[in-house]
C-alpha positions, -999 to 999 in steps of 0.1 A, spaced: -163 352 -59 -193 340 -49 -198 312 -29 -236 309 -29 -234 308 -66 -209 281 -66 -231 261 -42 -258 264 -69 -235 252 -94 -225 220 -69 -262 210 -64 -269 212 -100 -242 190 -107 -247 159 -73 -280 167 -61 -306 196 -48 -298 186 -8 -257 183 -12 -234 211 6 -196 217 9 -172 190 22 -145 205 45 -119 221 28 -141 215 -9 -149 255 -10 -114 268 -1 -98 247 -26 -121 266 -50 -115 298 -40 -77 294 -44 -76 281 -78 -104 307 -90 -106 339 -72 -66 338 -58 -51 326 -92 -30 302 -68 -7 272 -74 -26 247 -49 -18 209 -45 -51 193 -31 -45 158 -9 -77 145 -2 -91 111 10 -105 90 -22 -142 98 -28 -136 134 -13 -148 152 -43 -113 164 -60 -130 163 -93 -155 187 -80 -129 210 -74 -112 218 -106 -148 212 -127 -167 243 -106 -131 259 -107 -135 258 -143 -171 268 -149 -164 303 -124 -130 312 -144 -149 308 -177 -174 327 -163 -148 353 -159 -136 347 -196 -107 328 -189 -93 303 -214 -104 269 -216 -87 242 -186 -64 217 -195 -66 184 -173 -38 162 -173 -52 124 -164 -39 92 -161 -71 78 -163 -93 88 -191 -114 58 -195 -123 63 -157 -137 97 -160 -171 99 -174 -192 99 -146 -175 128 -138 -178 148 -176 -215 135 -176 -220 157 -142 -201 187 -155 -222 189 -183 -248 193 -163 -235 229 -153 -229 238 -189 -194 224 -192 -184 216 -226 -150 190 -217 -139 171 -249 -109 141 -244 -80 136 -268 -69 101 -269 -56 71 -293 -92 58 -292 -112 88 -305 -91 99 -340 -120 105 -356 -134 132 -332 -98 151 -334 -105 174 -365 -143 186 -342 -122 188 -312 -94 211 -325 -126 233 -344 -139 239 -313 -112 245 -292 -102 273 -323 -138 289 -317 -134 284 -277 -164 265 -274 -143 239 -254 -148 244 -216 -120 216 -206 -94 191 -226 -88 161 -209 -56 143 -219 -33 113 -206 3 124 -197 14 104 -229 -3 128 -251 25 158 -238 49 132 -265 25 128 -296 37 145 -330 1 161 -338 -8 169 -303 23 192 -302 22 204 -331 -14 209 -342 -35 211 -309 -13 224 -281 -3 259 -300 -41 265 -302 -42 268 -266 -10 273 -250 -11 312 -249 -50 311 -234 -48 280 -210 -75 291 -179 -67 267 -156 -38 237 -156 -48 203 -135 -26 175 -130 -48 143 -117 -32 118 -96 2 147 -88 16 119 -68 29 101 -100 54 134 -103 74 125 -74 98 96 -78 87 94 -37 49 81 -51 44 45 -54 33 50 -85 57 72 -107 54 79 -140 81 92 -167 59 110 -185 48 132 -154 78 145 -159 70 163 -190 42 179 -168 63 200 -148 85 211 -178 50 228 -194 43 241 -160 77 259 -155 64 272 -186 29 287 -174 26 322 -176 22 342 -140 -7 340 -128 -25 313 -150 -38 286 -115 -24 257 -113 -39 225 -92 -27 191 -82 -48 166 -66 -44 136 -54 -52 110 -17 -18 95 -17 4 115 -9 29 119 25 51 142 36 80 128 14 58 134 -21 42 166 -9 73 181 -5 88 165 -37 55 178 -54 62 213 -44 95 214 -57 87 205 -88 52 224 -93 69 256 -87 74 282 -59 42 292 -37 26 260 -44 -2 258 -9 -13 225 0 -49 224 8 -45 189 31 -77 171 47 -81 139 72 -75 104 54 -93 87 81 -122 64 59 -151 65 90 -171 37 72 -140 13 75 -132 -11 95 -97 -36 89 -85 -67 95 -53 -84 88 -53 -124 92 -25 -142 80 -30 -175 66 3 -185 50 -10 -211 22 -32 -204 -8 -53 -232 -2 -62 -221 33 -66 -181 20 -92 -199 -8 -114 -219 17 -111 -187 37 -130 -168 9 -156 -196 2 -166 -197 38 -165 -158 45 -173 -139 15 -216 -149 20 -216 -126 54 -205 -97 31 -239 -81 20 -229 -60 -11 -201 -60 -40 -166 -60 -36 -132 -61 -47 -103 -93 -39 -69 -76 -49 -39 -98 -60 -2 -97 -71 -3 -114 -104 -21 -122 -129 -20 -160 -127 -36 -151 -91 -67 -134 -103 -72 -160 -128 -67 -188 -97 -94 -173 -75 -115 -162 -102 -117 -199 -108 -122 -208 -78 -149 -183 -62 -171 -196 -99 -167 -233 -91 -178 -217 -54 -208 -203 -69 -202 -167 -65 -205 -142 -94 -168 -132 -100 -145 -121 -127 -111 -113 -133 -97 -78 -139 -62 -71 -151 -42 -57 -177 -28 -92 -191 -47 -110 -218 -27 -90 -246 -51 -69 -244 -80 -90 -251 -102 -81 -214 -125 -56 -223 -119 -38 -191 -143 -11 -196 -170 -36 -198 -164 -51 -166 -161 -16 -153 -198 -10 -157 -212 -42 -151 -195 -41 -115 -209 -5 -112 -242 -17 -126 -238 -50 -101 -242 -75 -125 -208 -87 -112 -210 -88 -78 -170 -93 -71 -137 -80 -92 -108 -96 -84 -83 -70 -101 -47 -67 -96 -36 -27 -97 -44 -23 -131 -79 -15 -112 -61 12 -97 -68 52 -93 -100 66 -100 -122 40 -102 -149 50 -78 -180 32 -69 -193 41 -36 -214 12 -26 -183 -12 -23 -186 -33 6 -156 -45 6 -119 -49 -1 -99 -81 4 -66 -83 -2 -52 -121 -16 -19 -108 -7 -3 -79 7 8 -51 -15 44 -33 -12 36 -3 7 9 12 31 4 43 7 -3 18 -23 -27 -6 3 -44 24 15 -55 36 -22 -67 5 -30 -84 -3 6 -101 32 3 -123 14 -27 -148 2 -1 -175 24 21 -172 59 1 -214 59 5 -226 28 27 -223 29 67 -199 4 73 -175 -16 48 -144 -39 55 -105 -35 49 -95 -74 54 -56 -82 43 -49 -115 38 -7 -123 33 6 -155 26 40 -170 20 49 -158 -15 40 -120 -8 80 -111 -1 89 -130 -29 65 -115 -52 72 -78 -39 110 -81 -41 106 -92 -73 83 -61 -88 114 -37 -66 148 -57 -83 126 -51 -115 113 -14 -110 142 0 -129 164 -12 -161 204 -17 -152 228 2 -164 245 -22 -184 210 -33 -201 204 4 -209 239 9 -220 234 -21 -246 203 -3 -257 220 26 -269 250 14 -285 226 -7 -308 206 31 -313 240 47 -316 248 22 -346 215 28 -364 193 57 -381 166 45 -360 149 7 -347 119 1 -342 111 -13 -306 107 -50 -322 144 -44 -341 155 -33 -304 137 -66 -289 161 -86 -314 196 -70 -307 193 -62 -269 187 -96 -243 162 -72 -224 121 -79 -221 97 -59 -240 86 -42 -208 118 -36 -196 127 -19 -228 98 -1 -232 105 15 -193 141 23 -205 128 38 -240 108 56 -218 128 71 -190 154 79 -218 131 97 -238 117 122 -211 154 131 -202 162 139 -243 187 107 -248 163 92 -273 137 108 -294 111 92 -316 102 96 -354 64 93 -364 67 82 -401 48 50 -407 58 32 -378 77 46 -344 117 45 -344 138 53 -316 171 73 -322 200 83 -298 197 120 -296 232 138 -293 228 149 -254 251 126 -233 239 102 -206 248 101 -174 231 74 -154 218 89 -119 229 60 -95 224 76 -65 187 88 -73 179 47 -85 193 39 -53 174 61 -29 144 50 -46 149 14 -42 162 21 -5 126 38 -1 110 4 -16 129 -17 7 115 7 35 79 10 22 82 -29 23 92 -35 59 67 -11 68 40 -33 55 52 -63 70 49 -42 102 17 -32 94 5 -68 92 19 -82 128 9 -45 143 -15 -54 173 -29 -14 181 -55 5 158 -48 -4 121 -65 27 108 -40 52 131 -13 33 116 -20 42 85 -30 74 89 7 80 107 21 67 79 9 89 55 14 118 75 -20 127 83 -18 159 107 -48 143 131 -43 104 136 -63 90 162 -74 54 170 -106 45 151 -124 22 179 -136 5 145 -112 -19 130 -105 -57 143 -73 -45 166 -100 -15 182 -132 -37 190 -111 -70 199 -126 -91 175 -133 -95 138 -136 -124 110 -124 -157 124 -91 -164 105 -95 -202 112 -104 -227 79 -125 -257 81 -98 -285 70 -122 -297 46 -125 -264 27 -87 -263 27 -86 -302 16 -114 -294 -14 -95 -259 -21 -62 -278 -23 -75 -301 -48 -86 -273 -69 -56 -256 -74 -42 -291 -87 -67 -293 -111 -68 -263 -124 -61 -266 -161 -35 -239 -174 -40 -235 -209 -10 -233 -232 -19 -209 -264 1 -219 -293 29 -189 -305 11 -179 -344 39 -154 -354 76 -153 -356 91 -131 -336 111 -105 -359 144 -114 -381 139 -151 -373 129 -161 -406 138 -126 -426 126 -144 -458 91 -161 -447 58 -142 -433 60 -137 -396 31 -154 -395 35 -192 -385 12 -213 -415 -18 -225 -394 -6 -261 -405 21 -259 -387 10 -240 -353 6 -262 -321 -31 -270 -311 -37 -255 -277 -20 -272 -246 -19 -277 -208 4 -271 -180 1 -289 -147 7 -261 -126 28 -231 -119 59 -232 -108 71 -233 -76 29 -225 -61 10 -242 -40 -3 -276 -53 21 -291 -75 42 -271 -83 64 -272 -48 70 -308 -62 79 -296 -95 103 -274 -82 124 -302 -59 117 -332 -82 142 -308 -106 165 -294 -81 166 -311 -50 157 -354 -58 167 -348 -98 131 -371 -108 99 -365 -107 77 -385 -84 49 -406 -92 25 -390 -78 34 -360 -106 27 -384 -135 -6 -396 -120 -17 -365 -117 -3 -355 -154 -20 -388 -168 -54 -379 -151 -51 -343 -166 -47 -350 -195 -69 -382 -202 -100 -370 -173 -99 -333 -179 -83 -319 -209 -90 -351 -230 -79 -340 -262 -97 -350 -289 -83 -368 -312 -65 -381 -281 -23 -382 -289 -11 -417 -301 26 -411 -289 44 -393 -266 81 -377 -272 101 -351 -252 118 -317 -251 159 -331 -251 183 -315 -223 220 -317 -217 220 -305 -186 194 -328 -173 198 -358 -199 172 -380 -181 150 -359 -165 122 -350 -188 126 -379 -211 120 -406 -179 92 -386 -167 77 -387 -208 83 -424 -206 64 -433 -176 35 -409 -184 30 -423 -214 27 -456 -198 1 -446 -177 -14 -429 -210 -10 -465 -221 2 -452 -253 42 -458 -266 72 -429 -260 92 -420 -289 124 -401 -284 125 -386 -316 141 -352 -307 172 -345 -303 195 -316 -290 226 -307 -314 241 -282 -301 234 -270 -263 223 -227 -255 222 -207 -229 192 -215 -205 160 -201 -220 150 -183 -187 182 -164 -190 165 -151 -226 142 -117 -215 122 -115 -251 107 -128 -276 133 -125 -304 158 -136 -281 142 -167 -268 132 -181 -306 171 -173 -315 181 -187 -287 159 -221 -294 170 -218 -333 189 -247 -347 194 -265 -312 170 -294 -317 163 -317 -347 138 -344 -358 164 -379 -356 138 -404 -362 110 -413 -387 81 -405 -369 43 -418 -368 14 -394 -384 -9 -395 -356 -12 -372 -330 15 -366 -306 21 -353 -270 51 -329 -264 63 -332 -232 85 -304 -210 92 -297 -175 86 -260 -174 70 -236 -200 88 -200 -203 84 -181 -234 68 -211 -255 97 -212 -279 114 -243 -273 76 -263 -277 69 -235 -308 102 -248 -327 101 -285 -316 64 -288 -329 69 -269 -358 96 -295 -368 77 -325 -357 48 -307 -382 75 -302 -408 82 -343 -406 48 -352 -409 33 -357 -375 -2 -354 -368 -17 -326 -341 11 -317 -317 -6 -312 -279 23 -294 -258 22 -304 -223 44 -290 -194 43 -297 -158 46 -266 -148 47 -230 -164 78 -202 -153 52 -169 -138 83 -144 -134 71 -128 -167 37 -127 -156 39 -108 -124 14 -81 -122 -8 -61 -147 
């Protein structure tokens, strides 16, 4: 094989003065010339795509069959098919969004005038693509490439089910057809798993991780407030764009907010929303630097490369050093020097353990969800969502996990139905429990990582098992001196402020969830949907919501100082228009006088009178104990009635804590149902548990 050629090929696609990276050629050679099963574990920005697109273009060359890439991100990847057309490639992408460009795809994959498929490791389970597009190919397949290998391993720290199906189609493979993995996060521990499952004489092609543009920091400032005012007075010595990583999704919104009201062009970036963030969009307008700062949690994740970031701040400190080195290794792929600066805070552990007890469904939960399959001829996932107390998530990572080990299959008729497949289930304790072990591990690493006083880069680098560490005389620990991680008290003071004003908007619930009302329309009549509302704060946060959380737990009353800020709120912020002309309250039997004193006195300061007009009939299980939808409406179902004639105007519906919604949903549906005018929900704080990361 030729490697002038291939050089030819390179420049054509990056640029007349470009060369070889270290180890770029030899990767090449494997897959193309030596036919070989190669797992490539590069540093981000390394060129792995380079790889398997001149791999392609020399084994076509040689009349091989067209490559099949396997690729968790798609919408990531067309930079990258832009400069492989530029050597003749002709790479087509099968995916939920494109339907219309199947029946052209699958013409020219029959006249092999398709170079390269790209597809998501979901496709490996759709109907047509197994049984109309994958028979086409599967006896000519040139090359096989599994993007982002790591998410094979169960080791990675960010597995995927559906990987699984990967290795099943490469135990498959024919002798002699190449096979290549790539990935940058990957240790000894994933390599090795990797390996295993990629087949015997699987070579590793492994490079340095060390990022030489990078330098880190980690300050720890334990309070949001004080990590906000640390933004506002840092983030103008930064010269180009970056990226401010988060936990949750409330987070992003949070500083989002904030860095705007600071002046700075921000936005968030997550995968919350239901699905209304045009991610995409944002995508380009940070590449294009019409947004000069992302602040993402991990759905900005693997692949996204733009090689002018300047920088990477972290709000809060992820779960593991592989995970906080993928996402640090965003910044300084093409500028000269770029910063790595961790911030960690209080509720970092309690975020993280939360994400690990959550990582996999129980036993028991996944035992419910097949006796209700075992009973049926097949539910659809909202019929699941009604019989099982499990949350759509979590059912959808059961469904999942159960599906790629042949427990439960799917039908495709008009909508998707699970069944329970004859092959018995035996639940692999020992496997969840190493895993979690490992997450416990990965964990206390990090909080290692944080206090560790040497060179921050070398700690990394050991940690992912790179074969050269050395210190990097670059980061904070190196040098002796970095950003100052002291606050001016009045930034704190001013930041503090904000986060009790920020106004948390409550969207009213429009459908009902499944089997509630088997006789109406889902949808909720629009004349009988709550108007948009507010919530103080969230739970247990900084700002308010610390006294939200003892005023209910510890002293059994709210304080004062929560219903002046709830009256100013609501009359000097929100100031709903037309403003409510009565206040009532969400009933509880476990805490009789709680919410209904604090309803009272608000609407005293509201100067407006309190009606208790609701009452509770019949008492139910705590609604936080209820994981979905379904369950939360049933659970909310004929608990509370309307006891007292009520006034036509407006009204404000007052709670302590907002979960799923239901319990305001039902109550203002009734007060609707009776004749009250506009019902404004209001909460003092809002449950995040459900809204962790995304």
């Amino acid at each position: 094989m030729d490697r002038t050629h291939t050089l030819t090929l390179l420049r054509k696609m990056i640029g007349e003065d470009k060369d070889f990276r270290p180890g770029q050629w030899e990767a090449i050679e494997a897959v193309a010339s030596k036919k070989q099963r190669t797992l490539v574990v590069q540093r981000t920005g390394w060129g792995k795509s380079l790889v398997y697109f001149l791999a392609t273009k020399l084994l076509r060359e040689q009349g091989s069959g067209p490559t099949v890439l396997i690729s968790p991100l798609l919408s990531l990847m067309r930079n990258q098919i832009e400069m492989a057309g530029r050597i003749g490639i002709r790479a087509f992408t099968i995916n939920s969004a494109n339907k219309q460009e199947w029946a052209a795809i699958e013409e020219a994959l029959a006249k092999d005038e398709c170079d390269l498929i790209l597809i998501s490791p979901e496709r490996l389970n759709n109907e047509h693509f197994l049984k109309d597009v994958l028979p086409q190919i599967s006896g000519r397949i040139g090359l096989f490439v599994v993007d982002e290998a790591h998410c094979i391993s169960d080791w990675g720290h960010d597995f995927r089910p559906d990987y699984r199906r990967i290795v099943r189609i490469v135990q498959m493979l024919p002798r002699g057809i190449p096979v290549l993995g790539t990935t940058a996060t990957a240790n000894d521990r994933v390599v090795k798993d990797v390996q295993a499952q990629l087949g015997p004489g699987l070579t590793v092609h492994r490079g340095p991780l060390v990022r030489e543009s990078l330098r880190l920091q980690n300050i720890t400032l334990a309070n949001q407030s004080e990590r906000l005012a640390w933004l506002a007075e840092n983030l103008p010595k930064f010269k180009g764009s970056g990226i401010i990583y988060c936990l949750t999704v409330a987070d992003t919104e949070r500083v989002t907010g904030w860095l705007k009201q600071k002046g700075f062009s921000a936005e968030a970036y997550h995968a919350g929303g239901n699905g209304t963030m045009d991610r995409p969009a944002l995508e380009q307008a940070f590449l294009n630097n019409k947004i000069k700062i992302l602040v993402a949690t991990v759905a900005l994740g693997m692949g996204f490369d733009k090689p002018d970031i300047d920088f990477v701040i972290h709000f809060q400190r992820p779960g593991s050093v592989v995970a906080y080195y993928q996402q640090v290794g965003r910044a300084g792929r093409a500028v000269e020097k770029s910063y790595g600066i961790l911030l960690s805070g209080n509720e970092d552990d309690q975020i993280q353990n939360y994400f690990i007890e959550s990582a996999f469904p129980s036993i028991d939960v996944t035992k419910d969800l097949l006796k209700v399959l075992e009973n049926s001829e097949g539910l659809s996932l909202y019929e699941i969502l009604s019989k099982v107390n499990i949350s759509k998530s979590t059912a959808e990572k059961a469904l999942k996990l159960l599906e790629v080990d042949g427990i439960v299959g799917q039908t495709w008729d008009n909508k998707v139905l699970y069944f329970r497949t004859p092959n018995p289930w035996r639940p692999d304790v020992e496997r969840v429990n190493r895993v979690l072990d490992l997450r416990r591990s990965e964990l206390a690493q990090m909080q290692e990582y944080v206090d560790h006083q040497g060179c921050l880069m070398k700690f990394l680098l050991n940690a992912l098992d790179d074969p050269h560490p050395a210190a990097c005389d670059r980061c904070a620990n190196c040098k002796g001196r970095g950003f100052s991680g002291e606050v001016d008290q009045k930034m704190v003071i001013e930041a503090e402020s904000f986060l009790k004003s920020d106004q948390i908007i409550i969207q009213p619930r429009v459908l009902w969830p499944f089997a509630l009302f088997p006789d109406q329309k889902r949808k909720i009549p629009l004349e009988y949907q709550n108007t948009d509302g507010r919530s103080l704060c969230y739970y247990g946060d900084a700002g308010w919501g610390k006294l939200v959380q003892s005023g209910k737990y510890q002293e059994g009353h709210f304080s004062n100082e929560l219903v002046k800020a709830a009256a100013h709120l609501i009359r000097d912020m929100w100031q709903p228009n037309p403003f409510p002309g009565w206040v009532t309250a969400i009933p509880s039997t476990r805490h009789p006088k709680l919410v209904a004193e604090f309803a009272r006195r608000l609407a005293d300061s509201l100067q407006i009178p309190f009606y208790p007009v609701i009452d509770r009939i019949r008492e139910a299980p705590e609604q936080k104990t209820m994981q979905n939808s379904s369950k939360q409406a049933h659970n909310v179902f004929n608990t509370i009635r309307i006891v007292q004639t009520i006034s036509h105007e407006p009204v404000l519906l007052v709670d302590d804590i907002i979960d799923s919604g239901w319990t305001l949903t039902m109550a203002g549906y009734l007060l609707k149902k009776q004749g009250s005018g506009l019902v404004y929900p209001f909460t003092l704080a809002r449950a995040t548990s459900r809204n962790a990361n995304g």
